[in-house]
TIBA-477250 format. One record per residue (C-alpha): residue number from 0; z negated, y, x negated. Coordinates in steps of 0.001 Angstrom, whole numbers, plus 524288, in hexadecimal, padded with zeros to 5 digits. Each point is the difference from the previous one (the first is absolute). Layout:
N
(NUM,(Z,Y,X));
...
END
This chain:
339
(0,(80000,80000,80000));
(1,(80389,80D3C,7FC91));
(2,(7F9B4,80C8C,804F2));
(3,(8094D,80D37,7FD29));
(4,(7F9C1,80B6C,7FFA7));
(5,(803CE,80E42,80250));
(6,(80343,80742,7F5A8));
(7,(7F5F1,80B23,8038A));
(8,(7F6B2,7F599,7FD5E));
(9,(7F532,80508,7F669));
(10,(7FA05,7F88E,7F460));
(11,(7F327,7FF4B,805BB));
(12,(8047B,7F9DA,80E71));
(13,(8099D,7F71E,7F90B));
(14,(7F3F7,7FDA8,7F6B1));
(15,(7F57B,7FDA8,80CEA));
(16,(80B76,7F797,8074A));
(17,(80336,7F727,7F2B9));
(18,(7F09E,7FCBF,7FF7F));
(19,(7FE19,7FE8F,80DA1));
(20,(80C5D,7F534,7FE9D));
(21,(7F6FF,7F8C2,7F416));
(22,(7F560,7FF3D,807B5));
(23,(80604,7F812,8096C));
(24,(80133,7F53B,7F57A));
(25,(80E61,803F6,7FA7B));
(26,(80753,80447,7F467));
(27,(80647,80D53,8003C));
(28,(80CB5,8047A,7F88D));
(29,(80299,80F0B,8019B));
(30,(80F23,803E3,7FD64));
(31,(80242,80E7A,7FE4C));
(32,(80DCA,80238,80509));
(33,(80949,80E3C,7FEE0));
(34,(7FE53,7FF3C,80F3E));
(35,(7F5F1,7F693,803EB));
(36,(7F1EB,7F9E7,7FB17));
(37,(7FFC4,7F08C,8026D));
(38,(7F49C,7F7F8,801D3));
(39,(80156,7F36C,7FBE2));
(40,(7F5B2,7F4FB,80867));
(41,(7FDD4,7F3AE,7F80C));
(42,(7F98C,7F3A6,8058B));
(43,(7FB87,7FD22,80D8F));
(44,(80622,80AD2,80557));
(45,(7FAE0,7F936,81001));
(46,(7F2FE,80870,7FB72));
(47,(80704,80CF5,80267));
(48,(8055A,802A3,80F3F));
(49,(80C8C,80734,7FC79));
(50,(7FF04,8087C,80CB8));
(51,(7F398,805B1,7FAB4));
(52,(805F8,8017F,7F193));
(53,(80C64,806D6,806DA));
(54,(7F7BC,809BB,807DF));
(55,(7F91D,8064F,7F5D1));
(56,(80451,80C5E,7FC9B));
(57,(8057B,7FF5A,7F391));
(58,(80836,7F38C,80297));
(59,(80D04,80044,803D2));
(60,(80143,7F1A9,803D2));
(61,(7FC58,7F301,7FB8C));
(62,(80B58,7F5F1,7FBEB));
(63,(7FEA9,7F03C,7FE7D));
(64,(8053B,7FB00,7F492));
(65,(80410,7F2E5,801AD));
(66,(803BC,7FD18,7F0C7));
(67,(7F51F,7F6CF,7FA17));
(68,(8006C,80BEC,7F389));
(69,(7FABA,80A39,80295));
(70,(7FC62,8060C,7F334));
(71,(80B9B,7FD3D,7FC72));
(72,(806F7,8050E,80A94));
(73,(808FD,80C87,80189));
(74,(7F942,803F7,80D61));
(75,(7F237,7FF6C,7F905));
(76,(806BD,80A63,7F4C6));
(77,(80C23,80687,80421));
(78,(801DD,80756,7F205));
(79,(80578,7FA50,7F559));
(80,(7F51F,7F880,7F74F));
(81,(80086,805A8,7F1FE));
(82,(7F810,7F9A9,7F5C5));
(83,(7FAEA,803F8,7F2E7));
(84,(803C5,7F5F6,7F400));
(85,(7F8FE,8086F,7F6C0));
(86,(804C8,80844,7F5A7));
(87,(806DE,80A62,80A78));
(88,(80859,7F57A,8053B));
(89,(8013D,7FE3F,80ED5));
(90,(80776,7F9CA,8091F));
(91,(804EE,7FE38,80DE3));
(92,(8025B,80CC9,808AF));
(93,(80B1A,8038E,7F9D7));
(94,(7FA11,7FBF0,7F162));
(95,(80A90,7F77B,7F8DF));
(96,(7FBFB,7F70D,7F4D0));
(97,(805B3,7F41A,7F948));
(98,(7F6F1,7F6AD,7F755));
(99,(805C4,7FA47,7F516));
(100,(7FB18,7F67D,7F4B6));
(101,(800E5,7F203,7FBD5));
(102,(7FDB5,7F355,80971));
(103,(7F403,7FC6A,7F5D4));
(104,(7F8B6,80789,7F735));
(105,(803B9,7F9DC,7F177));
(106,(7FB08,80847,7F574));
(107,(8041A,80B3B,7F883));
(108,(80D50,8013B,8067C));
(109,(7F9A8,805DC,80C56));
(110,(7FDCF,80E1E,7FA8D));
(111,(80D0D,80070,7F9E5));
(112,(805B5,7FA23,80FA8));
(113,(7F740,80BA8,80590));
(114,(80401,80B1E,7F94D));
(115,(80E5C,7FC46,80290));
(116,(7FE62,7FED5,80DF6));
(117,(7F7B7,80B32,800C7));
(118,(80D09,80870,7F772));
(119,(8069A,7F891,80A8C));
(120,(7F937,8078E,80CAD));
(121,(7F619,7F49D,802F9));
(122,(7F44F,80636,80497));
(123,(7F74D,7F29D,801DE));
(124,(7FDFE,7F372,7F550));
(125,(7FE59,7F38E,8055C));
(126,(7FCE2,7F3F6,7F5BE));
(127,(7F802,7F311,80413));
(128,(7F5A3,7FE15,7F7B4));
(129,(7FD7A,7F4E5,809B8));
(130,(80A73,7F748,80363));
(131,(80117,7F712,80CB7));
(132,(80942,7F50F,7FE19));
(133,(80423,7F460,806BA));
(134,(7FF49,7F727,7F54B));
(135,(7F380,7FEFA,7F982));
(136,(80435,7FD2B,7F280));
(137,(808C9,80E11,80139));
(138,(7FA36,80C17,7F9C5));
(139,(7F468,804F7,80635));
(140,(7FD7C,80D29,7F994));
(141,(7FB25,80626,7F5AB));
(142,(7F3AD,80305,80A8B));
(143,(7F501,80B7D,7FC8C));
(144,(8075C,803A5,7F1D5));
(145,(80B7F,801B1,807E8));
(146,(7FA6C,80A93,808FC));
(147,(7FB2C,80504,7F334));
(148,(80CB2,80200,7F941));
(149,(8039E,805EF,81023));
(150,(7F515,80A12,7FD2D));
(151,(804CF,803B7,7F4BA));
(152,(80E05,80240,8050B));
(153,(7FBE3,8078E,80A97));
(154,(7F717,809C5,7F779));
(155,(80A55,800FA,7F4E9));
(156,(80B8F,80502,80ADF));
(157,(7F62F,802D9,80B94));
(158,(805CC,7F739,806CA));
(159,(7F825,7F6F2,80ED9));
(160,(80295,7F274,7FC73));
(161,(80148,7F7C5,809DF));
(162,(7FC03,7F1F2,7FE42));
(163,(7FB52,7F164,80705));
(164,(7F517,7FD77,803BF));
(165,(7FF6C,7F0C1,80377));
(166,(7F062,7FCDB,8011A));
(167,(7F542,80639,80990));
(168,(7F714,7FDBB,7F31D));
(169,(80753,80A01,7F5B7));
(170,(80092,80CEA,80BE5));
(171,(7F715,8034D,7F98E));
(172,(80512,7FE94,7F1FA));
(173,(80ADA,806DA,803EC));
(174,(7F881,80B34,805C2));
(175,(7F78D,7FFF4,7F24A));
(176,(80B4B,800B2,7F9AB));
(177,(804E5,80C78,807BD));
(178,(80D61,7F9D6,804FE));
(179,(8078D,80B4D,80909));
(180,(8061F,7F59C,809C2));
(181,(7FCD0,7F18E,801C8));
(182,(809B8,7F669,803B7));
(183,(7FFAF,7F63D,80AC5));
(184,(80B26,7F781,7FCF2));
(185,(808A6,7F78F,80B2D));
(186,(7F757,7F220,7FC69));
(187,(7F308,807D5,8028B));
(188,(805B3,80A4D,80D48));
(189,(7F7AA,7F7A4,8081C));
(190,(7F4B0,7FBCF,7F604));
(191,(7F5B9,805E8,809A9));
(192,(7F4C3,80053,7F683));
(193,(80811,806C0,7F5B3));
(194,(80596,809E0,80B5E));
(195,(7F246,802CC,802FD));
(196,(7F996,80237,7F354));
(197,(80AA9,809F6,7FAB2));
(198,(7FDBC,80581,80E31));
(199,(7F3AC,803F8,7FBD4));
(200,(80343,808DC,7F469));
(201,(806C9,80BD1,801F6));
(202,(80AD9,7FCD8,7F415));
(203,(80EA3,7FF66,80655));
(204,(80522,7F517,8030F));
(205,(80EF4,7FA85,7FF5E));
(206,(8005A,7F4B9,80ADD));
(207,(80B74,7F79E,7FDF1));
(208,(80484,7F9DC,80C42));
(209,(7FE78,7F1AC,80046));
(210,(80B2F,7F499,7FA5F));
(211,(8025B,7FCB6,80EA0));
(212,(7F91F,80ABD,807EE));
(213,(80141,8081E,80B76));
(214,(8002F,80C9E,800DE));
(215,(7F3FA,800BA,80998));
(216,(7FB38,7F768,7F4BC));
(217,(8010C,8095B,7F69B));
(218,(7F94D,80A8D,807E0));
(219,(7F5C3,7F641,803EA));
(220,(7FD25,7FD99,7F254));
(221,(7FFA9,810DA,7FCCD));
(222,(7F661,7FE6C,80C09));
(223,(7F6DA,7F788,7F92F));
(224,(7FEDD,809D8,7F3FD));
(225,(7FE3A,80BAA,808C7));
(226,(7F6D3,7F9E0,80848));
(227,(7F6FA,7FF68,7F4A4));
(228,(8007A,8101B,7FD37));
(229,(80BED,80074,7F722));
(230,(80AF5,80767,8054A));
(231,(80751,80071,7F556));
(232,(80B1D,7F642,80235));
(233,(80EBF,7FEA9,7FC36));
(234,(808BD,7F634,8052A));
(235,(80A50,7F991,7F88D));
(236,(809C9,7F8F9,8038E));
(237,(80526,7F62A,7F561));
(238,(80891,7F69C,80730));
(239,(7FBF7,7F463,80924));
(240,(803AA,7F1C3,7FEA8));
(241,(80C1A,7FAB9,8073A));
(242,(809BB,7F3DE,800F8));
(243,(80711,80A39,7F898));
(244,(800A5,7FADC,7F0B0));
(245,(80A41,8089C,7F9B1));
(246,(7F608,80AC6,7FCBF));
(247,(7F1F9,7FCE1,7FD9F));
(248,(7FA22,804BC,80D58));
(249,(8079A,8073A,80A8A));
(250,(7FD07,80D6F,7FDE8));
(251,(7FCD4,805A5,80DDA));
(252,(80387,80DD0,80030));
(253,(7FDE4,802D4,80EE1));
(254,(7F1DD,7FFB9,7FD37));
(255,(7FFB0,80C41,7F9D3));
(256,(80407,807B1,80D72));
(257,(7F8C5,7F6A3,80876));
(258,(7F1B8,801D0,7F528));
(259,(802F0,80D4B,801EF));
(260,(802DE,8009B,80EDF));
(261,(7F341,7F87C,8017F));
(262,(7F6B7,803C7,7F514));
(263,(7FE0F,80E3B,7F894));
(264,(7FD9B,7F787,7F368));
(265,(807AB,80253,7F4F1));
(266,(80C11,7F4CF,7FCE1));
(267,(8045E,7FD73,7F3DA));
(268,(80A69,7F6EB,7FCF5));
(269,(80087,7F51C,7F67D));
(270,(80ED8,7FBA8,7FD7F));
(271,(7FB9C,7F8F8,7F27D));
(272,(7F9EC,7F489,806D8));
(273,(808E7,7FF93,80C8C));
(274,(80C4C,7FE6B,7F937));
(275,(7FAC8,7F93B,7F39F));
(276,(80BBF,803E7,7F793));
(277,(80252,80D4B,7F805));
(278,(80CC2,8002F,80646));
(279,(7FB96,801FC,80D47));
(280,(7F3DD,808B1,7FB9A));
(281,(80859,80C5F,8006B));
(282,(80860,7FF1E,80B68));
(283,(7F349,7FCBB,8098B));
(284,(7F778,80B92,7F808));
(285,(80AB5,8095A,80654));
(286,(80016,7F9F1,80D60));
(287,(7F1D0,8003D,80080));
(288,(7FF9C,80D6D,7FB80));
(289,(80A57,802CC,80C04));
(290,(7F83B,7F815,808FC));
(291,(7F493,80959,8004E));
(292,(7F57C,7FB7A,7F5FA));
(293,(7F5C7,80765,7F88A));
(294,(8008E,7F84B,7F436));
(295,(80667,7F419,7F884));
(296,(7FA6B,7F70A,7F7C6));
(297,(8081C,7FAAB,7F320));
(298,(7FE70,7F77E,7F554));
(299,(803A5,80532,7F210));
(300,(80147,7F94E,7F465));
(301,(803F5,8032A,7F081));
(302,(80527,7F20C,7FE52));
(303,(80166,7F88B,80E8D));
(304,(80521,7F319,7F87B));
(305,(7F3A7,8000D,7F9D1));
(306,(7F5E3,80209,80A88));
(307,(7F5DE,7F9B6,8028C));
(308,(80149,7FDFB,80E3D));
(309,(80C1E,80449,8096F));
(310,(809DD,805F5,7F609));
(311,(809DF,7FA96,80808));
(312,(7FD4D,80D71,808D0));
(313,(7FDF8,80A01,7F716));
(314,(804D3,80AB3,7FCCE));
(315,(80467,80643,7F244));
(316,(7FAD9,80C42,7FC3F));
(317,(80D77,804A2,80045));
(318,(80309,7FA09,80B30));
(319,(7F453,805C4,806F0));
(320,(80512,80D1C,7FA22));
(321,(80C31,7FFAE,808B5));
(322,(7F753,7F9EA,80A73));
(323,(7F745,80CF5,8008C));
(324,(80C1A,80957,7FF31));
(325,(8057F,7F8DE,80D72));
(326,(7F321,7FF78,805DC));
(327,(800CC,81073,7FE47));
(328,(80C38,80160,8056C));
(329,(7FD8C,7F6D2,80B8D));
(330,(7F477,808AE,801A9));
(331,(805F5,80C31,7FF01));
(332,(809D3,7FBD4,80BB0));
(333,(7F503,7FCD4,8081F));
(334,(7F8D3,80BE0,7FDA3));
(335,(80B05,807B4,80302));
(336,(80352,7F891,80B74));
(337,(7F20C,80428,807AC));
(338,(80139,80FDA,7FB8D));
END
């Protein structure tokens, strides 16, 4: 349930309704629109007679919502989400930002990867110091040293890292450690303790949308993190898993519109691990940038015949070089197309 308010509404009677809401036993999310103030109601919204809620002065009616996210959920927030990765960098509302780094943290090769990328126009690095794999004899990461050599990256070209964070037990490593974004990755969308215990921190989070999910899946799963106190959520969408076997997952571009039609989260895109070859990275970067989202997500590597886990997908320095310069101009078009 939703309660919108009149926009004459003052901060005290919109501060007297909001506790007179928590008293009753629910959760309150207060949205301040250009036009309108919404009132989220969160949990057993039967405590609250609607009538009543509607005919108080400062309400302008009272709306079901019959999505199970509500958090989550575009009528709960009509503006834009924008969040703060740290080090000035912000997206959604407008906010564009690509992430760029290697599949697996390695070694010394990741500061000279991040200051290309950076020269490049990346404004993110992503590395996984821990690695999920489906084999368990595959490379597993290089674990806390990796976020160390991450740390140092990001303080050398003030850069957010963005990395995975696989285990409810290291949150709080990673927090210690003073990562900008934390990474839920597609094996772990719907790992419920993990979803819950970065929910309770207030570091960003990049939620990657499950191997075989739903979107309502998704959302259900940014639900779970916001439900603990942590609004700060971005969706990604990184491909889903299809009869399709030409590419390495089906990369699902109409959920960028539809996230965005239904959520005010920030999407990023991730066309590294959709299409699973550098030859494809490119093409789908552009279309995602076309399609609408906030951000994109690509792996980077010095030597991708050498990498330690999914070279097959990487991209070139070089390579990422022309990437970037498209990316602008697909940009620019866009831009120019809303004036």
């Amino acid at each position: 349930m939703i309660a919108i308010l009149r926009k004459t509404a003052s901060d005290e009677a919109v501060g007297h309704l909001v506790s007179w809401i928590e008293g009753k036993g629910l959760q309150t999310d207060v949205s301040y629109g250009e036009n309108e103030i919404v009132i989220g109601l969160v949990g057993d919204t039967t405590r609250i007679d609607p009538f009543l809620l509607e005919s108080m002065d400062i309400v302008e009616r009272v709306q079901r919502v019959s999505e199970p996210f509500k958090k989550a959920n575009r009528k709960f927030h009509p503006a834009d989400t924008v969040v703060d990765c740290g080090h000035g960098v912000r997206i959604g509302g407008g906010a564009f930002q690509v992430i760029a780094g290697p599949c697996s943290v390695e070694g010394d090769n990741l500061i000279a990867i991040a200051r290309r990328v950076k020269a490049a126009g990346a404004t993110m690095l992503r590395g996984g110091a821990f690695k999920p794999r489906t084999s368990p004899y595959a490379y597993q990461g290089m674990g806390a040293a990796g976020l160390d050599l991450l740390r140092e990256a990001s303080e050398e070209l003030d850069m957010p890292i963005v990395t995975e964070v696989m285990d409810p037990r290291d949150v709080g490593l990673f927090v210690d450690k003073g990562i900008d974004v934390m990474q839920v990755g597609a094996r772990n969308a719907q790992n419920f303790s993990l979803l819950k215990e970065v929910g309770k921190t207030q570091v960003p989070v990049l939620l990657k949308r499950g191997m075989s999910g739903t979107i309502d899946e998704l959302l259900m799963a940014a639900e779970y993190i916001m439900s603990e106190g942590n609004p700060n959520v971005i969706l990604c969408e990184r491909g889903i898993r299809t009869f399709e076997t030409r590419t390495r997952n089906t990369f699902d571009l109409n959920a960028v519109p539809v996230l965005h039609h239904l959520s005010h989260l920030p999407v990023v895109a991730d066309p590294s691990h959709a299409t699973g070859y550098t030859r494809y990275v490119e093409p789908m970067a552009l279309a995602a940038c076309a399609a609408g989202a906030d951000g994109l997500e690509i792996e980077v590597h010095d030597r991708p015949e050498r990498a330690w886990s999914d070279g097959a997908q990487a991209l070139t320095p070089d390579q990422f070089d022309r990437t970037m310069e498209r990316i602008r101009a697909i940009r620019s078009v866009i831009a120019a197309d809303g004036e």
